[in-house]
LUMRORO-910766 format. One record per atom (N, C-alpha, C): residue in one letter; x negated, y negated, z. Coordinates in steps of 0.05 Angstrom, whole numbers, plus 5000, padded with zeros to 4 digits. Example, Ala and Ser with C-alpha at 12.3 -4.5 7.8 and 13.67 -1.06 7.14 Angstrom:
a473651145156 a475450905156 a473650665156 s474350455142 s472750215143 s474249995157 
//
This chain:
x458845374276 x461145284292 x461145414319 x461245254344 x461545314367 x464045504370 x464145724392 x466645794401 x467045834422 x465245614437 x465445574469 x468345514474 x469245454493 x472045364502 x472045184503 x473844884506 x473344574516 x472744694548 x471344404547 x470344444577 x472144414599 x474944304585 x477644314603 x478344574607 x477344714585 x479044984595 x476445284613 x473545134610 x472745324623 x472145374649 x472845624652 x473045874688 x471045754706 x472145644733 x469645484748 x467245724756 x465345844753 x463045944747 x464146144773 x464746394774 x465446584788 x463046804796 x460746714791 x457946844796 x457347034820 x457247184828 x458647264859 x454847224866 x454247014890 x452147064901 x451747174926 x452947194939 x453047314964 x454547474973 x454647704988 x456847905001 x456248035017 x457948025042 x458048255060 x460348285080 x459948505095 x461948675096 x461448785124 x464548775141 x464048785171 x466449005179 x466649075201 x469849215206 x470249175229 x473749075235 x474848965255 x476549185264 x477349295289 x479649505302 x481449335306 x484449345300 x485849225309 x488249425318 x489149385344 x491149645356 x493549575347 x494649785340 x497149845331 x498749665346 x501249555335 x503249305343 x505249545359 x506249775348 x508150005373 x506650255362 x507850395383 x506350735377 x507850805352 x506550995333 x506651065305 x506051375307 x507551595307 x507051825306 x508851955280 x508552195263 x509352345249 x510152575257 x510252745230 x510153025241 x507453185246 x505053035226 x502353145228 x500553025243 x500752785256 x498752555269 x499852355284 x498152145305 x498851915306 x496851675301 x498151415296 x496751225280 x494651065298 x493251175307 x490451115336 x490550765339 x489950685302 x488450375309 x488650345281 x488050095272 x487550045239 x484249895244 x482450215225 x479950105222 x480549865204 x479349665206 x479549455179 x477649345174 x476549355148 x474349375132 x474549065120 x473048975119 x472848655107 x470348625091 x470648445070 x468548455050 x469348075041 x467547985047 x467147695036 x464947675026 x465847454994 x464247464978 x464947124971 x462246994959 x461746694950 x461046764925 x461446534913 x460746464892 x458746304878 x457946304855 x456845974847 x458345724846 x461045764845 x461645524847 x463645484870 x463045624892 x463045514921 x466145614924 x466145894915 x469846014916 x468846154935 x470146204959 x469746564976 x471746584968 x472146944971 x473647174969 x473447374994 x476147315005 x476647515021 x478247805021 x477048005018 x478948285018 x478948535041 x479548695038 x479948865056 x481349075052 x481449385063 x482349575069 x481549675094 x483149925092 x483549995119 x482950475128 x483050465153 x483850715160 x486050765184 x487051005190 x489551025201 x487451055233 x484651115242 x483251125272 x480151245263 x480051345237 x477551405236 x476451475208 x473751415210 x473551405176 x471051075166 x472450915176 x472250645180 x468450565178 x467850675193 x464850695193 x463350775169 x464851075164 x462951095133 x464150985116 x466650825102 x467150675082 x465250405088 x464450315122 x462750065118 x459050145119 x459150335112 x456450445103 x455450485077 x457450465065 x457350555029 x457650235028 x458950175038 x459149795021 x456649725029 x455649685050 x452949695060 x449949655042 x450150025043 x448350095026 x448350175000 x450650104987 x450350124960 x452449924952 x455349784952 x456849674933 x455949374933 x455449274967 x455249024959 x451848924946 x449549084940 x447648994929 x448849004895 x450749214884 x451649174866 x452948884856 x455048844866 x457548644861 x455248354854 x453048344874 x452747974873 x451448024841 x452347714834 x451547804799 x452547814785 x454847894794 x458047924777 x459947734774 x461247694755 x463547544749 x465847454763 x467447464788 x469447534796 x472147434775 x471847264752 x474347284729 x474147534718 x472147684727 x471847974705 x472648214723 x475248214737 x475148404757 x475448744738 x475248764719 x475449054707 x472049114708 x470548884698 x467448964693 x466449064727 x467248844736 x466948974772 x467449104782 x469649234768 x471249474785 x469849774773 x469049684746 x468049984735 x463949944741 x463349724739 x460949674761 x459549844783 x462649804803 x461749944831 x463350244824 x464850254805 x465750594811 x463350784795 x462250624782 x460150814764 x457250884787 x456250584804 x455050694833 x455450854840 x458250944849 x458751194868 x459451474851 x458851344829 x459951754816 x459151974826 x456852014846 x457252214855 x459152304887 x461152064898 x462652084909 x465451994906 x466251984876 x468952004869 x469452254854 x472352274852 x475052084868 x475052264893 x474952034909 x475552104944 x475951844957 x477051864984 x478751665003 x475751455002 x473951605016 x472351435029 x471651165001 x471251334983 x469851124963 x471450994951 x474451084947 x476850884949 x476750634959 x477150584983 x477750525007 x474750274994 x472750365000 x470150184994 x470749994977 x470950114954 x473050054926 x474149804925 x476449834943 x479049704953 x477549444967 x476249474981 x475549184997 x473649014979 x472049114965 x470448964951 x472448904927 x474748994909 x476048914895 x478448704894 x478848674931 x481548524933 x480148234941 x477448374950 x475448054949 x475247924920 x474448014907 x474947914874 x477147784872 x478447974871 x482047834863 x482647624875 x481747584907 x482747274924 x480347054910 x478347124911 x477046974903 x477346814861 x477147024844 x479047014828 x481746764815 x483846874838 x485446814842 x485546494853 x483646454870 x483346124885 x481245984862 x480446204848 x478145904830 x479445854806 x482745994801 x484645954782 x487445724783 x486945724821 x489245604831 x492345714826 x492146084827 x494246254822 x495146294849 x496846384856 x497346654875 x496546844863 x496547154880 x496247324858 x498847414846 x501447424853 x503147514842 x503947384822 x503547164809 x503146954785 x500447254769 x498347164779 x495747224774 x495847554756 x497347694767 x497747924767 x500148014747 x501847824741 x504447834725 x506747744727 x507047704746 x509747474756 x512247554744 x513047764750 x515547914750 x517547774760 x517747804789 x519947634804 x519047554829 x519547334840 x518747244864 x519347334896 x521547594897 x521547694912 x521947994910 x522048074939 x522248414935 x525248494965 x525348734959 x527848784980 x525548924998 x526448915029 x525249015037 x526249345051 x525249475064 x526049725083 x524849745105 x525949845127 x524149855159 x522750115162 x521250175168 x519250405181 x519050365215 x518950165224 x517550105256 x520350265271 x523050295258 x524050395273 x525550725277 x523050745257 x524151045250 x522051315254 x520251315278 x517851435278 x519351715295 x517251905291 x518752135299 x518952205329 x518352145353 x518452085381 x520051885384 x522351755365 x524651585377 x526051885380 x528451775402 x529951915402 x532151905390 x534352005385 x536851945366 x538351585377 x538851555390 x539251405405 x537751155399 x535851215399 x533551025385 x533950915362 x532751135339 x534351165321 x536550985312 x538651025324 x540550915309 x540750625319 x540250555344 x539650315353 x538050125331 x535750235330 x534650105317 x534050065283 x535850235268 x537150275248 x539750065249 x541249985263 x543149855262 x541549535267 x541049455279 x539149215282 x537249135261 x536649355241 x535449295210 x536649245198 x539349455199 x541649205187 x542849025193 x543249015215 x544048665216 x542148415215 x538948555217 x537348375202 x537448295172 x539248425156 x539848495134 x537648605115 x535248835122 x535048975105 x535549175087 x534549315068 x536349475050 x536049695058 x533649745075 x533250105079 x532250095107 x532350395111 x531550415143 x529450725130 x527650755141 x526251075134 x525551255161 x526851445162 x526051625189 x524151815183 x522751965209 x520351995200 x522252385208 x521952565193 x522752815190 x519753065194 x520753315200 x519053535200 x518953655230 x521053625240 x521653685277 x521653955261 x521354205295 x520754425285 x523154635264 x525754545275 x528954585257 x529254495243 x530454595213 x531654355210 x534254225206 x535454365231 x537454255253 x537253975260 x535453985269 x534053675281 x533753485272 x533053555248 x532153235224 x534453235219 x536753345215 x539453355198 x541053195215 x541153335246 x542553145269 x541952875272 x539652845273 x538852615277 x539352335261 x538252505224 x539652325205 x542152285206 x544152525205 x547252425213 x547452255229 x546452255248 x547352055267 x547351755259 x544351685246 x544151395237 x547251385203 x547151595190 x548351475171 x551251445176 x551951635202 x554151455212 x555251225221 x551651145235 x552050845250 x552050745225 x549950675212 x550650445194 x551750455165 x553250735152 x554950755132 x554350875103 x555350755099 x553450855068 x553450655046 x552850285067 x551650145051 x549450035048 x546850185071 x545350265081 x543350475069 x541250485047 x539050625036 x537450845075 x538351035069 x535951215091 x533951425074 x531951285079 x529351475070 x528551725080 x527851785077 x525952115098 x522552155093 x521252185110 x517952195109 x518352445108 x516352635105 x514752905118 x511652855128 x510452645120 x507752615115 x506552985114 x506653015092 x505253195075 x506753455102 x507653575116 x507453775135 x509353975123 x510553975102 x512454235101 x511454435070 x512754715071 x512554835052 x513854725027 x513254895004 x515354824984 x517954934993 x518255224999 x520055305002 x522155205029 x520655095042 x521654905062 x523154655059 x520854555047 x522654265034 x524454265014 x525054434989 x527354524983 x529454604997 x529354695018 x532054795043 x532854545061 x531154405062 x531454215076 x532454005060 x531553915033 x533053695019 x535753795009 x536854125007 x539554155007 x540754065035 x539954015065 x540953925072 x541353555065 x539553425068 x539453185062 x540253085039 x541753235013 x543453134997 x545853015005 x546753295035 x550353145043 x550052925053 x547852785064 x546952485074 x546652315050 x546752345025 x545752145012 x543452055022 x541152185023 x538452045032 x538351915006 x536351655002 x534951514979 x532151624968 x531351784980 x528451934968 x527052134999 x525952284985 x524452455017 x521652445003 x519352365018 x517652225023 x515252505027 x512852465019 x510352725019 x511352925036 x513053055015 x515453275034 x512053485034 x510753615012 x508053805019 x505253595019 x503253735016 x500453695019 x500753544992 x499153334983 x499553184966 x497553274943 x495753474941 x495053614922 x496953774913 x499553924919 x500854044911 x502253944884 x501853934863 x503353814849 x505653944833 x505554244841 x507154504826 x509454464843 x508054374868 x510354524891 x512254204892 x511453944887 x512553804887 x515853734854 x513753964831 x515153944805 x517454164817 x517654314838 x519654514845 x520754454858 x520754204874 x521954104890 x524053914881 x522653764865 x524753544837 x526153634837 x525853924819 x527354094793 x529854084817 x529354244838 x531154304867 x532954204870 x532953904871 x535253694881 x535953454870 x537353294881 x538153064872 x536652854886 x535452964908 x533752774925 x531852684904 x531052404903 x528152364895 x526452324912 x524352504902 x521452544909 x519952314908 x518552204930 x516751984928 x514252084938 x511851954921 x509652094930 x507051824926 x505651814937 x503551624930 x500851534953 x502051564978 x499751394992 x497351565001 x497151864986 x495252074995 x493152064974 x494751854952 x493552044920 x491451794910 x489051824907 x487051624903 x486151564875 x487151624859 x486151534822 x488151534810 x488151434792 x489851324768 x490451704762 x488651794755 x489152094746 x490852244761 x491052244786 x492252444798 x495652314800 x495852074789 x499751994787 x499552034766 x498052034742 x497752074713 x499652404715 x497552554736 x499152864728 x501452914744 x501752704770 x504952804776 x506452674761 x506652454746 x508452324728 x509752544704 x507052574691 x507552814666 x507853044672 x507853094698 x509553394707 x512853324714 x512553064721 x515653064729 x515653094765 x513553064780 x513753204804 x513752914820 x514152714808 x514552424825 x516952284815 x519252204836 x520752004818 x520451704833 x518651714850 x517851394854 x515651484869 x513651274858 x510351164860 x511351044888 x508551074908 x508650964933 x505950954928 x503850724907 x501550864914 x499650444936 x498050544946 x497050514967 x494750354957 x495050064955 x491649954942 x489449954957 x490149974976 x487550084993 x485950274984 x488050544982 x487650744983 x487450954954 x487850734942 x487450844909 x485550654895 x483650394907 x481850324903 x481450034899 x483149844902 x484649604902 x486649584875 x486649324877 x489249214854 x488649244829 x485549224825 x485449404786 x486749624786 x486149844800 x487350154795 x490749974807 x491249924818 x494349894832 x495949804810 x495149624791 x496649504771 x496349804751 x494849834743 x494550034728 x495950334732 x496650424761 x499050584766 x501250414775 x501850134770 x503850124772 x505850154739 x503850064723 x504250014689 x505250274678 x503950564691 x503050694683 x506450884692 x507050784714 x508950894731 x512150744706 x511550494701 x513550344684 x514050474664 x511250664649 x512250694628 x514150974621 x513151154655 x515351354646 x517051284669 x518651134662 x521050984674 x521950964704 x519150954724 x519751054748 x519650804763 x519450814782 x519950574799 x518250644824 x516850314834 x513550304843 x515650154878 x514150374897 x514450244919 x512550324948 x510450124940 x507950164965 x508950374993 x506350465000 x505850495017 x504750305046 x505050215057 x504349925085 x502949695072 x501649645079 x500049365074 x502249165067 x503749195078 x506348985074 x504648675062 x503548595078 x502148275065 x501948225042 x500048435037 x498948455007 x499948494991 x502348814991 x504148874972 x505648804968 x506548594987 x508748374975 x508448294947 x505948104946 x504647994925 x504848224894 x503248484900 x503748604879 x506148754867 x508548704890 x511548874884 x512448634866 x512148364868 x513448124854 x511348114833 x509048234828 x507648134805 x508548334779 x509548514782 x510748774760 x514148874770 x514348924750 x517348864743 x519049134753 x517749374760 x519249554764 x519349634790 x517949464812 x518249494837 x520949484851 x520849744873 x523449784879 x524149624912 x522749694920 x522349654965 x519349584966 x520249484991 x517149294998 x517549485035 x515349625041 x514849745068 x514449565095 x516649515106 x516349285130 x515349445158 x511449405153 x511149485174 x509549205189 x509849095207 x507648855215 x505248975226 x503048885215 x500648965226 x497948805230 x498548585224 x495848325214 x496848055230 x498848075252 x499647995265 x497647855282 x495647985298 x493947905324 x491247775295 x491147715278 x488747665260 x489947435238 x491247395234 x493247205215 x494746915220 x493846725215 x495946475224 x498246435211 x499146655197 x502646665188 x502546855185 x505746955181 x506547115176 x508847145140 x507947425130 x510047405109 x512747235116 x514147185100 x516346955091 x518247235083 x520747235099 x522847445104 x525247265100 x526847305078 x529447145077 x530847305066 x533147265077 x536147465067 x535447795054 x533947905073 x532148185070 x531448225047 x529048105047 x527348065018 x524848005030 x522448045026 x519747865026 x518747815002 x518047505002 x517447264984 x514847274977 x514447234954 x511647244947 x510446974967 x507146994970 x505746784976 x506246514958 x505446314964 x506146144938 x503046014937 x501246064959 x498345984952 x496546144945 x495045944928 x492746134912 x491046424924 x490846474918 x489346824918 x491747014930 x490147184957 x491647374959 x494547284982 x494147034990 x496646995003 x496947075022 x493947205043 x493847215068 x492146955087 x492746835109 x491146675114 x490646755146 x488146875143 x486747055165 x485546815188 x486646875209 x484946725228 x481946855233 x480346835234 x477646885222 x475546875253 x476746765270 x476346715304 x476346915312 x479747035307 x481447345323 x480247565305 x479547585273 x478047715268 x474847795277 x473847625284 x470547545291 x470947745319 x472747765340 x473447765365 x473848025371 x474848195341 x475448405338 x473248575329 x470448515322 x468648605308 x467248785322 x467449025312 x465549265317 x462949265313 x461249315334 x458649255333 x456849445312 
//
């Protein structure tokens, strides 16, 4: 007895024959500064891949100005001779494929990042020889997400700024605004936040960054101030290997701790979860290796009852905040703007899942080409 499938029901031949892989600079849409850096350019890494039965797959990740070169050196010379050959309905076989190539450079950014572009190529491709979106594709939770602003909360606004532009997020009607914290007082961060949660109230979510720049003992003094604000979470308050200093920081306050876009494996939210030293996942598919590992800390994040809210790639993570059920905020930063012939779908401060097959970005491929690093 056969136990082929009817031929109605079988996968149009996902064979991956071809692949390669280019990187485009695209400059920042406004200046982007922290407490530890500023955001130069977005290297962007692209990986297209065909099929046998005539699907491409387009994916991509990224870097914040540098880096970019050796993640398109490893795809290069080692992921994409792997991948052709492969399945793309089989994105777990592919994904553990190319991570077993690089074992002697995991877990780390660069080979993440590699990871990530050759995996979100799967998934679009995947995804279009299924006739899914991916947020169907992926789990189809709910079709939208709330969103929060970042573009107007960088640490060289001035208060004034600030609240200006905190008040105009709400009357765009989103749910959150996030300021970026770690001035040398912390007088400063305190004034400054006061100021917005006066402008816009307290029906209004305000976040707080550190990107990774403060002590433990720092960021505990500092989120007793940011309790009398009602902040909604304070953001890689230390170095994101710290995971003691982050479980002392929890214990500390009422603030919740969010942590995610530094941390690159399933393992390393595995141990802030079961320490207790995260109360919301921010993790980064780029940057933790694409959407196999992404689903898998998002599941992972569900089951000890936390709640999943990306780090940038707004486009993309749209799709995967509506594909799982415990997603909280969607990060409204625009950045695929000068390379894209649409833009995400923004209604009554929410972004909407894609409603077409794959990943639900549709790249102008001209402005990409135009952008290409020699």
């Amino acid at each position: 007895m056969s136990l082929a499938p009817p031929a109605a029901l079988t996968a149009v031949d996902g064979t991956i024959v071809s692949a390669e892989a280019w990187l485009s600079d695209l400059e920042v849409e406004t200046v982007r500064t922290d407490a530890v850096q500023s955001f130069l350019k977005q290297e962007t890494i692209f990986v297209r891949l065909r099929t046998v039965g005539g699907v491409e797959g387009i994916g991509y990740s990224y870097t914040i100005g540098t880096g970019g070169a050796a993640v398109l050196s490893l795809l290069r010379e080692t992921l994409l001779d792997v991948v052709v050959g492969m399945d793309v309905n089989r994105p777990e076989d592919v994904w553990r494929a190319l991570f077993s190539s690089t074992r002697a450079t995991t877990v780390g950014l660069i080979t993440s990042l590699a990871l990530a572009a050759v995996d979100t190529a799967v998934w679009d491709a995947r995804c279009k020889a299924a006739g899914l979106p991916l947020w169907v594709a992926a789990g189809g939770a709910q079709p939208r997400i709330p969103l929060y602003d970042t573009e107007g909360g960088w640490l060289h606004f001035s208060t004034d700024e600030l609240v200006a532009q905190a008040v105009e997020s709400q009357r765009r009607g989103l749910g959150g605004v996030k300021i970026k914290v770690g001035k040398p007082r912390a007088h400063e961060d305190f004034e400054r936040l006061s100021a917005v949660r006066e402008a816009v109230g307290d029906r209004m979510d305000i976040m707080v960054d550190a990107n990774q720049s403060l002590t433990a003992a720092e960021a505990i003094r500092r989120a007793a101030l940011f309790e009398k604000l009602d902040i909604f979470w304070f953001e890689e308050p230390l170095p994101a290997e710290d995971v003691a200093g982050h479980r002392r920081l929890a214990e500390s306050t009422s603030v919740p701790v969010a942590v995610g876009e530094s941390i690159y494996s399933v393992g390393h939210f595995r141990e802030y979860l079961q320490s207790g030293a995260a109360s919301i996942v921010q993790v980064d598919v780029a940057r933790v290796g694409g959407i196999t590992p992404w689903l898998k800390v998002a599941h992972l994040a569900e089951a000890f009852n936390v709640a999943v809210a990306p780090h940038f790639l707004m486009e993309l993570h749209v799709s995967l905040c509506c594909a799982v059920p415990n997603a909280l905020y969607l990060e409204h930063i625009p950045q695929l703007r000068a390379v894209t012939r649409s833009e995400m779908v923004i209604r009554d401060g929410h972004g909407l899942a894609p409603s077409q097959p794959g990943l639900g970005i549709e790249w102008d491929l001209d402005a990409v080409d135009d952008l290409r690093v020699a």
